[in-house]
C-alpha positions as CSV (number, residue, x, y, z in Angstrom):
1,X,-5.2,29.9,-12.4
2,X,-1.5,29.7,-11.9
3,X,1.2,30.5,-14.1
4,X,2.3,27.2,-16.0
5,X,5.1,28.9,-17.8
6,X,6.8,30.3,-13.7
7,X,10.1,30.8,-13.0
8,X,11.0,26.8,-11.8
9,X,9.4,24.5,-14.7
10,X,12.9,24.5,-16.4
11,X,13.7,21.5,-13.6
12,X,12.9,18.0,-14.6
13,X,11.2,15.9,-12.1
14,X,12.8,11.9,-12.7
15,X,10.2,10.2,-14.8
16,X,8.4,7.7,-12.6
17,X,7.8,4.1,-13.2
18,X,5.2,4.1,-10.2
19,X,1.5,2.5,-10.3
20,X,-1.1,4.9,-10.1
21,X,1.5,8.1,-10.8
22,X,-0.2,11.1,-11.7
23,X,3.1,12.7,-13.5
24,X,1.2,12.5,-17.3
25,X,-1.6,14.6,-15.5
26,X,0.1,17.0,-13.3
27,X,-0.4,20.3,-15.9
28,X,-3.9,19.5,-16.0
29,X,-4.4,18.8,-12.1
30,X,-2.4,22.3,-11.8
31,X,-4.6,24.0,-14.1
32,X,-7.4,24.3,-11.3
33,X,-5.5,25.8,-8.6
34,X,-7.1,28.9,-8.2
35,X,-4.9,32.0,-8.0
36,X,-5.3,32.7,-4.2
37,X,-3.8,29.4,-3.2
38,X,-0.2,29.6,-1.8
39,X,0.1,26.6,0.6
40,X,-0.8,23.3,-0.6
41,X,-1.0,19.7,0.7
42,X,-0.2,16.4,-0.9
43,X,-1.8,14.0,1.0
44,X,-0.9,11.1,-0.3
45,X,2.4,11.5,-2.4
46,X,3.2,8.7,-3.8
47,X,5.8,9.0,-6.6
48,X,6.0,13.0,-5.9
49,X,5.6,14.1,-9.0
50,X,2.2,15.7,-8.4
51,X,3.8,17.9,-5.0
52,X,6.8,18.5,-7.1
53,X,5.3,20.4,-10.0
54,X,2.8,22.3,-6.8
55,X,7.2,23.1,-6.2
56,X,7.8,24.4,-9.2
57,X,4.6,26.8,-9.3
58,X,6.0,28.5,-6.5
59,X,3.6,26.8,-3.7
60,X,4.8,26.0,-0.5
61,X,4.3,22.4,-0.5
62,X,3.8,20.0,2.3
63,X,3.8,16.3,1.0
64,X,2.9,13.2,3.0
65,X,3.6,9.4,2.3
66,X,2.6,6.8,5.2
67,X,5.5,4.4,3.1
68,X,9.2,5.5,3.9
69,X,10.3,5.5,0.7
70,X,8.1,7.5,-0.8
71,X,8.7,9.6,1.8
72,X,12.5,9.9,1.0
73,X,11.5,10.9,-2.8
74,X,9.9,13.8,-0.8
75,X,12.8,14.8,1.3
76,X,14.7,14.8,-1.5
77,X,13.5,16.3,-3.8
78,X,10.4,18.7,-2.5
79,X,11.5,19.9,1.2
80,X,15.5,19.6,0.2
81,X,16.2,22.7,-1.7
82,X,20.1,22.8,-2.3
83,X,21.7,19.4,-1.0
84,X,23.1,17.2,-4.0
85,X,25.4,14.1,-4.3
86,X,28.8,14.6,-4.6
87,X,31.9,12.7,-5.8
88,X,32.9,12.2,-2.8
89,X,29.8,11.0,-1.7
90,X,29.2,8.7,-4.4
91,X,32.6,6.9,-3.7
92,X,31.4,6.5,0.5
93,X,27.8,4.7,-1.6
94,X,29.8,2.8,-3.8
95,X,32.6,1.3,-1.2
96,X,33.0,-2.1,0.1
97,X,30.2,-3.1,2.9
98,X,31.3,-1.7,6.0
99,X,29.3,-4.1,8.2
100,X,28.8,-7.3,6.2
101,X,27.7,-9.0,9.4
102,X,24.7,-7.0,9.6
103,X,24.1,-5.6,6.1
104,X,23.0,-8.9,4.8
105,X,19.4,-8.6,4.5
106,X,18.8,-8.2,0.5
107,X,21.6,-11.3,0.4
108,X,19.6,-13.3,2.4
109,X,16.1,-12.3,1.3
110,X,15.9,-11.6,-2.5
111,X,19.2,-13.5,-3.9
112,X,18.1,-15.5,-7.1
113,X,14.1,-13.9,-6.4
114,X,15.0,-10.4,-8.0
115,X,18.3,-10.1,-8.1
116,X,21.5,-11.9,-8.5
117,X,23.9,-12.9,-5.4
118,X,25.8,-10.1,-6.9
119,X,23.6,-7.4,-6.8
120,X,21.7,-8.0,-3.8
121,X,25.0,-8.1,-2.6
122,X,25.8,-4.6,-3.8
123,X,22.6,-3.0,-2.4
124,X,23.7,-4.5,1.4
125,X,27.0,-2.3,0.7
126,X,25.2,0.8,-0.4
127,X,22.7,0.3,2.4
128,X,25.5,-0.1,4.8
129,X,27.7,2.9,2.9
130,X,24.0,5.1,3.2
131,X,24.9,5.3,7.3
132,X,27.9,7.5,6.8
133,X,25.8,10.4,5.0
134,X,25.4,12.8,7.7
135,X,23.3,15.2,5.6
136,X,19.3,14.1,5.9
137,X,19.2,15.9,2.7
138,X,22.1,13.6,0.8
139,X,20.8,10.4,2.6
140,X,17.4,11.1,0.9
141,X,18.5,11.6,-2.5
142,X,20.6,8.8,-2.4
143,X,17.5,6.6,-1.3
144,X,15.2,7.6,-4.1
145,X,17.9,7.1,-6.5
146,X,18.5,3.7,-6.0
147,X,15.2,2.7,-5.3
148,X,14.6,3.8,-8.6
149,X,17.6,1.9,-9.8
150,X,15.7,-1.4,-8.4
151,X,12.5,-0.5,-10.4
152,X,14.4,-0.4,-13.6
153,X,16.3,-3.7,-12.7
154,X,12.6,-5.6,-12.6
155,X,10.2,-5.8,-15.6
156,X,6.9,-3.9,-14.6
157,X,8.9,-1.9,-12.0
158,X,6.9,-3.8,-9.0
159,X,8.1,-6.6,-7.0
160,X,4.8,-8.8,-7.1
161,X,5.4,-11.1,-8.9
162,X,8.4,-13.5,-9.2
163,X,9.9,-13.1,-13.1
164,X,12.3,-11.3,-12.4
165,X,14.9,-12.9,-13.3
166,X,13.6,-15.1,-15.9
167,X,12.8,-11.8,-17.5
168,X,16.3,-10.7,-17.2
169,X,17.7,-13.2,-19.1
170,X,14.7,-13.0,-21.8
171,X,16.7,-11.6,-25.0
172,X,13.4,-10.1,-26.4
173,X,12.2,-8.5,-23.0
174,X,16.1,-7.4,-22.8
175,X,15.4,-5.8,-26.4
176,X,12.5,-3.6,-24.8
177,X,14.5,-3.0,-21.8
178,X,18.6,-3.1,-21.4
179,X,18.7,-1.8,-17.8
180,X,16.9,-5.2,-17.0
181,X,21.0,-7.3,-17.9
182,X,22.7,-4.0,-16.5
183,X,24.2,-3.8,-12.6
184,X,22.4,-1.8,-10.7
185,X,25.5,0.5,-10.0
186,X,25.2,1.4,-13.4
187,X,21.6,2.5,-13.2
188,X,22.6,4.6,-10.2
189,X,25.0,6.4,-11.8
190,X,22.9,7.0,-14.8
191,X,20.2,8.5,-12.7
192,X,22.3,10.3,-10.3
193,X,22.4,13.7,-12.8
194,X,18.9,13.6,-13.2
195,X,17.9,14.0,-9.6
196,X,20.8,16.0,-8.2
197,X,19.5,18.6,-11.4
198,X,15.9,17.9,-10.0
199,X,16.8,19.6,-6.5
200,X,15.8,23.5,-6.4
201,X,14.7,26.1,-3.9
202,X,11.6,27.9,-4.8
203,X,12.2,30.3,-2.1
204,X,9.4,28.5,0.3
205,X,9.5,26.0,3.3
206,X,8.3,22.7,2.2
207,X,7.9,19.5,3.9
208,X,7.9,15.7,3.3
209,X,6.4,13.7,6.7
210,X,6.1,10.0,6.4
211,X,2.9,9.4,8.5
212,X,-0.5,7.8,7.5
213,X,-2.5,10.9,6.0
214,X,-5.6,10.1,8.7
215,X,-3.2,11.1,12.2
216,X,-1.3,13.9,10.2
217,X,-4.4,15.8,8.4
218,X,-5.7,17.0,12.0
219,X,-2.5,18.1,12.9
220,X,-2.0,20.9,10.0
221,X,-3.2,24.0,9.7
222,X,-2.5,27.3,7.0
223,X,-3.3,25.1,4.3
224,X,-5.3,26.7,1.1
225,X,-6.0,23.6,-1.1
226,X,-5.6,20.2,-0.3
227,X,-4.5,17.3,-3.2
228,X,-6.3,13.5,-2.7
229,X,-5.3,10.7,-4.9
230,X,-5.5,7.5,-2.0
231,X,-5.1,3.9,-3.1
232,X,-8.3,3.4,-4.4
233,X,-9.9,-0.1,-4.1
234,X,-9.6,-2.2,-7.6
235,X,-7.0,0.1,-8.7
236,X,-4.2,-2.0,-7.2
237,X,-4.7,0.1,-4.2
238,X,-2.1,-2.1,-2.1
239,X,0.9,-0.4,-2.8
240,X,2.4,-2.3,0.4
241,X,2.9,-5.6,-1.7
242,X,3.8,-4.2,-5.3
243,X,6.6,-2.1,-3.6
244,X,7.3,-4.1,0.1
245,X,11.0,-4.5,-1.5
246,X,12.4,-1.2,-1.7
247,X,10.1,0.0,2.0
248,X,12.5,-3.0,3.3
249,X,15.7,-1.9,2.1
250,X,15.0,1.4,3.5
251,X,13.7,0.4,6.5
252,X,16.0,-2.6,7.0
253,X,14.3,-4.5,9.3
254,X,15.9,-7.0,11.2
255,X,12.1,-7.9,13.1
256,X,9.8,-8.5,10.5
257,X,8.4,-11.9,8.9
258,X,9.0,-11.8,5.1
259,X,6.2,-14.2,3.8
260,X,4.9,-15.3,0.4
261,X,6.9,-16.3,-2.5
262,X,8.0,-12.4,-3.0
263,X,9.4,-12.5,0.8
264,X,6.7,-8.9,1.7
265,X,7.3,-7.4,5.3
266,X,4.9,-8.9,7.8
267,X,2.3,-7.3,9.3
268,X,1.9,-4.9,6.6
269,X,1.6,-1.0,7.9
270,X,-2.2,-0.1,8.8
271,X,-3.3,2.0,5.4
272,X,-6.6,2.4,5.8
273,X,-7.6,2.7,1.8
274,X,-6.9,-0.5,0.7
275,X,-9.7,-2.7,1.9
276,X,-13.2,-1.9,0.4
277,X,-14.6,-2.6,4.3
278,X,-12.2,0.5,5.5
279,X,-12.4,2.3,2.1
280,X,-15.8,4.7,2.4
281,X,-15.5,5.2,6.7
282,X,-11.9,6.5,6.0
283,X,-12.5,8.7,2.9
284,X,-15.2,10.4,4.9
285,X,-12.7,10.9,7.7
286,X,-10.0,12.4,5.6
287,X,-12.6,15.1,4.0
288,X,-14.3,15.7,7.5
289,X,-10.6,16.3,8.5
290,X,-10.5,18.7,5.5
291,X,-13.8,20.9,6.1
292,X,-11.9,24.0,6.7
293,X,-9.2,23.5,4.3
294,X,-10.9,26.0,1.2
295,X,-10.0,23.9,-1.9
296,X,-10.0,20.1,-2.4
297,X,-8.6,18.3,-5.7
298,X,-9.1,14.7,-5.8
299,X,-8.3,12.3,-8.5
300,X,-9.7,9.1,-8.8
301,X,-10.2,6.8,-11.6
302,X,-14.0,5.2,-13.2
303,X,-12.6,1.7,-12.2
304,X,-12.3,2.4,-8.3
305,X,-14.2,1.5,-5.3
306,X,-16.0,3.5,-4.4
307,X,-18.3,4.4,-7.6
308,X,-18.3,7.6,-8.4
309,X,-21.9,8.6,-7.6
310,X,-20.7,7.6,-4.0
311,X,-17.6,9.5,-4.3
312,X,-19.8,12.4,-5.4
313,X,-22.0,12.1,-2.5
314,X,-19.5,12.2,0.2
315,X,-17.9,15.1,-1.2
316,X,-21.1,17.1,-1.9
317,X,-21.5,17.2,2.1
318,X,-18.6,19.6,2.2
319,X,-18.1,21.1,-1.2
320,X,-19.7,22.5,-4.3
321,X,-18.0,19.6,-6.8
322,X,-17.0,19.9,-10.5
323,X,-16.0,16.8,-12.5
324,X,-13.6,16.9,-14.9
325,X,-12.4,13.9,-17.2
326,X,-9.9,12.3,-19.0
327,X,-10.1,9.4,-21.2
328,X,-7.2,6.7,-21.5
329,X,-6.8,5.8,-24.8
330,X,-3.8,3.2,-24.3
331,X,-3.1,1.5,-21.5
332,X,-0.5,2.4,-19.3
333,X,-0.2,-0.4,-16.7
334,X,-2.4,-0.9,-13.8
335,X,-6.2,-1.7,-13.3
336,X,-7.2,1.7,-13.2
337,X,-5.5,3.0,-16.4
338,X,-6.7,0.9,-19.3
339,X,-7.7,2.0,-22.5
340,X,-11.3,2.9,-22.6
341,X,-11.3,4.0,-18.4
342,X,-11.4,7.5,-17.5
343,X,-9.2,9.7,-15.1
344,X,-11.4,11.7,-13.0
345,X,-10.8,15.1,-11.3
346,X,-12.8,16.0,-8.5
347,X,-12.4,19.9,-8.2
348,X,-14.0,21.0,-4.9
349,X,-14.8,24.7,-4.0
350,X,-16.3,26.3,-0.9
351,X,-20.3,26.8,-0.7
C-alpha cells in the first residue's frame, strides 16, 4: 500500500463544492493502491481531487474529463507543475473588457438569473482579459479559480435551479454563507493563494485531456491501475445541467441554443453515463477497454443504476472483486450521499 505520510501531502488541494466529489474519500480510495503501481488513470475527474492526491503519492497521473472545465482544474493543477498567477497577471484578469462587443455572453445570458448586471458583467471582462494569458498553464489556473468563484456566488454551488438571487438577498441564507452578497472579484482573490499553493511538481509527467473517457481509454497504454467513478444513474449523474454555466463561460459559445429557464448549452455533449438506456452497454465498454490495465478501482454509491449485484457481475468478467464500504451518516448533498446510503469501493485485481 502506498505511503500516505510521502513527500507532497503538505499541498492542499482547494476544497470542492462539486456533486458526487470524492475529496472526503480520497485517503481511503488511496489506501488500496497496491505498492507496484506507478502510473495511474483518472477516468473520469471530475472535481480532481481524487487524481490530485494519486499527485501527491508520487504517481504519474493522467486525468480525463469529457467537460472543459473540469478539464482546466486538471491542467492546472495535476499536469501544471510550477506555473502560478502573478500580480501582474491578476491586474491583465482584473482590467476593463477588452472586447465588450463580443465578450457579452454572461451579460446577455445570466443577468438577474444568477448574477447581477454587475457581475455578469465582470466575468465578460475576465473572460475577455483570460485571452491575453499566453501561458496554458496560467490560463488554466485562472479558469478553475473563478469557476470556483461562481460556485460560491450560488447557494448549492450548481446552476439548476433558479434561486439564485433570491437566495442572495436572503439574510438568513446570507448568515450561512457571506460569499453569496460578496463580488465575485472578491472571491477570486480569496481563492487565488490557495490554488497557486496547490500547484507542485512531483517529479513525473502528468496529464489532464478533455475527451469523453470511451474514445480516450483505447488510446492509452503503460497504465497500472485505472480509477472509475462515472455519473451514475439516480445519483444526479447529469453533470451537464447542474454545471452547463461555468462549461459556457469557458467555452464561450457564440453557436449554441441556451434553453430552459437556467439558459443550459443546447445539444448537450454526448456522455454516455447519464441515461439508464446507455448506462450498462457503456460501463461494459469502458472495462472491456480496461482488460489489460492490472488494477481497477471503482466507486459507486448503493443508490445508483445499475444495482450493485449488476455492477458486480460485469466486473467479475474481468476481475477478481473486493467490496469495500462506507456508510453516510449525514447527508452531504446529492441523491447519492444521504444519510443512511453507502459509498461503495470496488477494488479489482487480476485472476
Amino acid at each position: 500500500m502506498p505511503d500516505l505520510f510521502g513527500t507532497y501531502l503538505n499541498y492542499n488541494f482547494p476544497e470542492p463544492q462539486y456533486l458526487g466529489a470524492k475529496y472526503i474519500h480520497r485517503g481511503w480510495i488511496a489506501e488500496n493502491i497496491p505498492d507496484d503501481v506507478q502510473t495511474i488513470f483518472d477516468a473520469f475527474g471530475g472535481s480532481q481531487s481524487i487524481a490530485y492526491f494519486m499527485k501527491q503519492l508520487e504517481k504519474t497521473t493522467i486525468t480525463n474529463d469529457f467537460l472543459c472545465f473540469n478539464s482546466q482544474i486538471g491542467k492546472a493543477l495535476i499536469e501544471n507543475s510550477h506555473e502560478k498567477l502573478t500580480s501582474t497577471d491578476v491586474s491583465v484578469l482584473l482590467s476593463p473588457n477588452s472586447r465588450p462587443e463580443h465578450f457579452n455572453l454572461m451579460e446577455n445570458l445570466f443577468s438577474n438569473l444568477f448574477f447581477t448586471v454587475e457581475e455578469a458583467k465582470f466575468l465578460d471582462a475576465f473572460r475577455s482579459n483570460l485571452e491575453y494569458l499566453e501561458n496554458e498553464y496560467k490560463k488554466a489556473l485562472a479558469f478553475a479559480i473563478i469557476c470556483r468563484s461562481m460556485t460560491r456566488k450560488v447557494t448549492m454551488g450548481h446552476f439548476a435551479h433558479t434561486r439564485a438571487l433570491v437566495y442572495a438577498a436572503n439574510p438568513k441564507r446570507i448568515q450561512r454563507n457571506r460569499s453569496l452578497c460578496r463580488p465575485i472579484e472578491d472571491i477570486f482573490m480569496e481563492l487565488l493563494p490557495q490554488y497557486n499553493a496547490a500547484v507542485f511538481d512531483n517529479g513525473k509527467e502528468n496529464y489532464s485531456y478533455n475527451q469523453n473517457t470511451l474514445d480516450l481509454l483505447p488510446n492509452l497504454s503503460g497504465i497500472d491501475l485505472v480509477y472509475f467513478d462515472p455519473p451514475y444513474c439516480n445519483s444526479h449523474a447529469d453533470y451537464q445541467s447542474f454545471y452547463h454555466l461555468l462549461e459556457t463561460f469557458v467555452m464561450y459559445w457564440k453557436d449554441k441554443k441556451f434553453i430552459n429557464k437556467t439558459k443550459r448549452y443546447s445539444p448537450k455533449r454526448y456522455s454516455g453515463f447519464d441515461k439508464n438506456a446507455d448506462a450498462i452497454c457503456n460501463l461494459k465498454k469502458i472495462f472491456n477497454y480496461s482488460k489489460d490495465i492490472p488494477y481497477w478501482l471503482v466507486s459507486y454509491n448503493d443508490r445508483s443504476y445499475p444495482d450493485i449485484n449488476t455492477m458486480v457481475e460485469i466486473l467479475e468478467e474481468y476481475k477478481k472483486v473486493q467490496i469495500k464500504r462506507k456508510i453516510y451518516t449525514a447527508g452531504r448533498g446529492g441523491k447519492g450521499s444521504v444519510a443512511g446510503s453507502s459509498e461503495i469501493l470496488f477494488v479489482c485485481m487480476p485472476f
